[in-house]
Structure formats: C-alpha cells, structure tokens
C-alpha positions as CSV (number, residue, x, y, z in Angstrom):
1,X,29.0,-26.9,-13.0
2,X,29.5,-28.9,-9.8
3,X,29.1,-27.4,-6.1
4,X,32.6,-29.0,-5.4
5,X,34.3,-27.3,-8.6
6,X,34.9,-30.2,-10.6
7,X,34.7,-34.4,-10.2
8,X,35.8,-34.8,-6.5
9,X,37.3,-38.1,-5.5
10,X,34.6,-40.1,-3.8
11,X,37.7,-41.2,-1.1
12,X,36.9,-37.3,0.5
13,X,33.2,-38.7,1.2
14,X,34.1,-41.6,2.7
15,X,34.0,-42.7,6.6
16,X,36.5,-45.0,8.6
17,X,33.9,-47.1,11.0
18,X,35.2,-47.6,14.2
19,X,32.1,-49.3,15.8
20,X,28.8,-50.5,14.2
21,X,25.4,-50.2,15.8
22,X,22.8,-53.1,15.2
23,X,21.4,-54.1,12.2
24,X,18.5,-52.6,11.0
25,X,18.0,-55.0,7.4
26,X,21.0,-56.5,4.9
27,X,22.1,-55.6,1.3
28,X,23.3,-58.0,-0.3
29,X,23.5,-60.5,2.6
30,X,25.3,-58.3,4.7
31,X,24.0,-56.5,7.5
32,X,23.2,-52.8,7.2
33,X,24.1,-50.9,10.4
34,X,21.4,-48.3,11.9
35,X,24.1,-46.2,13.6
36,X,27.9,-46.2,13.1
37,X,31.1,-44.2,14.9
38,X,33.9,-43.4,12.8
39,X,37.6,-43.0,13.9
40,X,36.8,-39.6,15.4
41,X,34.1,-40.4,17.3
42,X,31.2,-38.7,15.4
43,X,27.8,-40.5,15.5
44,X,26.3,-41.1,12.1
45,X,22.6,-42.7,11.3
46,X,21.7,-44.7,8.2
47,X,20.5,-42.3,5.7
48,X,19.5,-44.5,2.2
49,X,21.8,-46.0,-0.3
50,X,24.4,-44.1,-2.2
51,X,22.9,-42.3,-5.1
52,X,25.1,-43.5,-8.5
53,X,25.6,-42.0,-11.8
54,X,24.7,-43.5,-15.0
55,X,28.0,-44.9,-15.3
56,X,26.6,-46.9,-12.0
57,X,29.8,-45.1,-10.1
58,X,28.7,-43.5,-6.5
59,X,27.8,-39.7,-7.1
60,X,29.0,-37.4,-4.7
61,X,28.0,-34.1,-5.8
62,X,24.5,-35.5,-4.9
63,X,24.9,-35.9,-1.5
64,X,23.2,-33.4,0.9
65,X,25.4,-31.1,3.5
66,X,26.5,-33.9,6.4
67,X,26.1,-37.1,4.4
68,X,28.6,-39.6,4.0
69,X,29.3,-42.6,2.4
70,X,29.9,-45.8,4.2
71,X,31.3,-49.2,1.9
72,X,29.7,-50.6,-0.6
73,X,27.7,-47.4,-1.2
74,X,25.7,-46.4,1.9
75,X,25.1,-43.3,3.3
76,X,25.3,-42.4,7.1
77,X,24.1,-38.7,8.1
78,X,25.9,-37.2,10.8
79,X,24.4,-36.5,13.9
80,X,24.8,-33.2,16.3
C-alpha cells in the first residue's frame, strides 16, 4: 500500500518556477538549473532526476519528504 493512500496525481508534486538559478549541466539539450524559486518564493536545489515506474511514468510515492518535481522530470529539494 502507498504512503499517500492510493496513485496520487503527479500535478500535487509539481512546482511552478518563478526564477531559475544557473545551469549546473543539460538533459537533453536543455539546461538543468542548480537552484530554482517557485511562485511562493521557496528556494529549492537540484536533487537528481525523477525516479519513473516501469511504465516509464514519474513515480511519486518515491520521492523523499521535501522533494519536488520540476518539468520534464527533475527533482528540486526544498531548502529551510
């Protein structure tokens, strides 16, 4: 059984950037940021890439308390 109670919608995990730090190496040709700020003003830091299910779909029950998800699959760790 999953920590969230069932398949939780991967939208909840998420963040809106509102500012981008420098890039610290690209995926895909695009830069990967070492810091971002969402819409709220929390500071995150570049965590890994998004861990995926077999079905190759981001798994969110496998992220660790204060992770999120930045597009295309990411994951920023929230700082303070």
């Amino acid at each position: 059984m999953s920590r969230f109670g069932g398949k939780v919608p991967i939208e909840y995990f998420t963040l809106e950037i509102d500012r981008a730090g420098p890039a610290i190496g690209y995926l895909g040709g695009r830069p990967i940021a070492g810091t971002v700020i969402d819409t709220a003003g929390q500071h995150y830091r570049y965590a890994g890439l998004a861990p995926r299910r077999p079905d190759g779909e981001i798994d969110a029950e496998a992220l660790r308390p204060r992770e999120w998800i930045v597009r295309p699959g990411l994951v920023y760790f929230r700082e303070g």
